[in-house]
C-alpha positions in Angstrom: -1.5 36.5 5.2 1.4 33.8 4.4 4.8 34.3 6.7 7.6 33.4 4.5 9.6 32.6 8.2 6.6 30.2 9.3 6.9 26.7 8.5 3.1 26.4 8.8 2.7 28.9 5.8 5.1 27.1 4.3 3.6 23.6 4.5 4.9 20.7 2.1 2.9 18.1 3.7 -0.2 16.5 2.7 -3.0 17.5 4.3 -5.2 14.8 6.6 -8.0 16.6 7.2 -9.7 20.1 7.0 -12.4 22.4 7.7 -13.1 26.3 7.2 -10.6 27.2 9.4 -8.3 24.9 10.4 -6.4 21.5 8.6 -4.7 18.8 9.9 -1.9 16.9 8.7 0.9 14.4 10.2 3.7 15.5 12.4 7.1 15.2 10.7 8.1 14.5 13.9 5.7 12.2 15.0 5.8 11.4 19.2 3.9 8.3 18.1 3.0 6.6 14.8 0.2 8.7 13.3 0.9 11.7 15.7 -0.8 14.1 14.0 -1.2 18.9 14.3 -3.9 20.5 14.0 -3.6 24.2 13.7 -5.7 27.3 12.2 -5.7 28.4 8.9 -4.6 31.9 9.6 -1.7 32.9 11.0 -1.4 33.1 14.7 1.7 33.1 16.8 -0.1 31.1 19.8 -3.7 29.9 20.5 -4.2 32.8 22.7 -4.6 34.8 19.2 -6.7 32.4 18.1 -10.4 33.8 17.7 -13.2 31.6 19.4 -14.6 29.9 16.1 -10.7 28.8 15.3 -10.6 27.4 18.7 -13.3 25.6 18.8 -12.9 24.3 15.4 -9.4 23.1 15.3 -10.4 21.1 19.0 -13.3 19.6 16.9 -11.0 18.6 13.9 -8.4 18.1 16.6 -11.4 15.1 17.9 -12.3 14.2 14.7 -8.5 13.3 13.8 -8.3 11.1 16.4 -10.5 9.0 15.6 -10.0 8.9 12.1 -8.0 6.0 11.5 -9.7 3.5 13.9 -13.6 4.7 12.6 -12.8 5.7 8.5 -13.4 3.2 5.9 -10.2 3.8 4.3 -7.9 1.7 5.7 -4.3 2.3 7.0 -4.9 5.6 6.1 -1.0 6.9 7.7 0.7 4.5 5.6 -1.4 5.5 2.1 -1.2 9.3 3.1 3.1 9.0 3.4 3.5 6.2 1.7 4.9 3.9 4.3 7.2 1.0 2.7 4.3 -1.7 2.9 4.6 -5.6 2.0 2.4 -8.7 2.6 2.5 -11.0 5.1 3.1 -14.9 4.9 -0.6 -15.5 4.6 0.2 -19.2 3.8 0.6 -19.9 7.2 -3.8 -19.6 7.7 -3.7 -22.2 4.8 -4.3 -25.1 6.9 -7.0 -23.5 8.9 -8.9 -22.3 6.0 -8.9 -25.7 4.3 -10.8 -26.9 7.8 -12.8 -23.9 7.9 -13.9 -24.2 4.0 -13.7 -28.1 3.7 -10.6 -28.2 1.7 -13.6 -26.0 -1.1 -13.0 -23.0 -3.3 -14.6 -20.1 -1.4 -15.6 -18.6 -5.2 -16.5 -21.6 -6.7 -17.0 -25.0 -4.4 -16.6 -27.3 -7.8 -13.5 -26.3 -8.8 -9.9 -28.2 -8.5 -8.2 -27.7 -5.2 -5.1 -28.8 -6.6 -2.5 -26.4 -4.9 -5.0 -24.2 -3.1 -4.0 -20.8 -2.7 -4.9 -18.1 0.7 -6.6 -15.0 -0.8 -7.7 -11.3 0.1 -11.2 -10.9 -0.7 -11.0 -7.7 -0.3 -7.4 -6.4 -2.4 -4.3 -6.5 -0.2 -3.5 -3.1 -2.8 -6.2 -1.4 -0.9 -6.8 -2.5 2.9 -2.8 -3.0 3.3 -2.9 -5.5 5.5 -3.6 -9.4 6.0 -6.6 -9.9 8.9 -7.8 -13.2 9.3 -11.5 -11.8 8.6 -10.3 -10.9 5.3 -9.1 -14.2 4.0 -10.0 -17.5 2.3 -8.9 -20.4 0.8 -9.2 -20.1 -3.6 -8.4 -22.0 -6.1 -5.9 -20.8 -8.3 -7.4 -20.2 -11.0 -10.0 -17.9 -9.3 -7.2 -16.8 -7.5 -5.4 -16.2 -10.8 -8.3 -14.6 -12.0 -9.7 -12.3 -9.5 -5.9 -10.9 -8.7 -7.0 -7.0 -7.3 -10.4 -7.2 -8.1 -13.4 -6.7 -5.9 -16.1 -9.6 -5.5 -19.7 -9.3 -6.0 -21.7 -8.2 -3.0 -23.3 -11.7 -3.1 -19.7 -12.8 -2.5 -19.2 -9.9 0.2 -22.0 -10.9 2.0 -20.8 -14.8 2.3 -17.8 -13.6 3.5 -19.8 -11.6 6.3 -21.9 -14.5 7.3 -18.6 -17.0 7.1 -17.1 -14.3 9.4 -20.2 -14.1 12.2 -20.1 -17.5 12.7 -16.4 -17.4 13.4 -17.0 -14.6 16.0 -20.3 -16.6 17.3 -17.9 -19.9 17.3 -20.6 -21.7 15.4 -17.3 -22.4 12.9 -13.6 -23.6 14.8 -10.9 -21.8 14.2 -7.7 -21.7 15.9 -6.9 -19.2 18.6 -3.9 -18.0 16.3 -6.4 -17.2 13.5 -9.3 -16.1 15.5 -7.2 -13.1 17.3 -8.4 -11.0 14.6 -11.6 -10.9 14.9 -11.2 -10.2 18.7 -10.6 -6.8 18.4 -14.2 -6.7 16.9 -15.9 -8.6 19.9 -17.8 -5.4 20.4 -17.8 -3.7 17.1 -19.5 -4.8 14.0 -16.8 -6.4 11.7 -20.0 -7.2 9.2 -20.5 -2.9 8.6 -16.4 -2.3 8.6 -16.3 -4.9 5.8 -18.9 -3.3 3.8 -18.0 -0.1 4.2 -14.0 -0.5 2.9 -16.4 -2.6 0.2 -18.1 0.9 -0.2 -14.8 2.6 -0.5 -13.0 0.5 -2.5 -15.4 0.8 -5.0 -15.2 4.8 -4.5 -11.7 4.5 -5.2 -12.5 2.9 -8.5 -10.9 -0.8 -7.6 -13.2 -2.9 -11.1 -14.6 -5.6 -10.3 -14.1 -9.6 -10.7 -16.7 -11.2 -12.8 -16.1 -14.2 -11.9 
């Protein structure tokens, strides 16, 4: 039954996450970024009217939720949800580190002109929203031109991965300012999270580059 005086019944907010008997969605109010409720589907005036299925449902989505953003495959999924005011970062500053990483070389095409060389996402900066180090390389700019927010093939994906592994290994030097992101995935497996926003990316229906 919907209560016309319950903001709950009421709800204007997209929903995060759902289940038979309970959804979850973000706090307008958040306590911290991403602060999200969880609550039951029918309504209850407190959780002691809540039946033992909705309670042990909504603490299961309530678990799930939490981890949501640091285990799904779709990235910065707060800021796509509410539409967060999102811009790109001065990647040009991991030029020069690149070029040494790369050899001054084209990651897409090694016999093309470097003149002007341009930092690129391989994966689009339209759909991971964000500029990790792990995620970058050093293009020419006409396969930069070219590719724009396209996806590579997943021969090109899986160069990336093995350029990536030997970064974390330090079988490739990098600086300490461009290795911190792949710290954060010293005990995780960067190679999987790449593929899998690959995966979703895809899902989402980003075409691909044929180049």
């Amino acid at each position: 039954m919907v209560h016309n005086d319950c903001i709950f019944c009421q709800l204007d907010r997209s929903i995060l996450a759902a289940t038979k008997l309970s959804y979850a969605f973000f706090d307008r109010f958040p306590v911290t970024r991403g602060h999200s409720l969880v609550i039951p589907k029918r309504h209850v005036r407190s959780v002691w009217e809540m039946t033992a299925d909705e309670y042990n449902d909504a603490f299961s989505l309530a678990r799930t939720v939490k981890d949501l953003e640091g285990f799904s495959s779709a990235p910065r999924l707060h800021d796509k949800i509410e539409g967060g005011d999102l811009k790109r970062g001065p990647i040009t500053q991991w030029r020069n580190a690149l070029t040494a990483i790369q050899g001054g070389k084209c990651f897409y095409d090694e016999n093309h002109d470097m003149v002007g060389p341009e930092v690129d996402h391989v994966l689009p900066w339209t759909f991971v929203l964000e500029d990790r180090t792990w995620n970058l390389v050093l293009a020419c700019r006409k396969c930069n031109n070219e590719k724009r927010d396209r996806l590579v093939g997943t021969h090109t994906l899986e160069r990336l991965c093995v350029r990536n592994e030997k970064i974390s290994n330090r079988r490739i030097h990098s600086d300490s300012r461009f290795f911190r992101h792949f710290e954060e995935w010293h005990s995780r497996g960067l190679s999987s999270h790449i593929r899998g926003l690959y995966d979703q990316a895809i899902a989402d229906g980003f075409p691909k580059w044929k180049g």
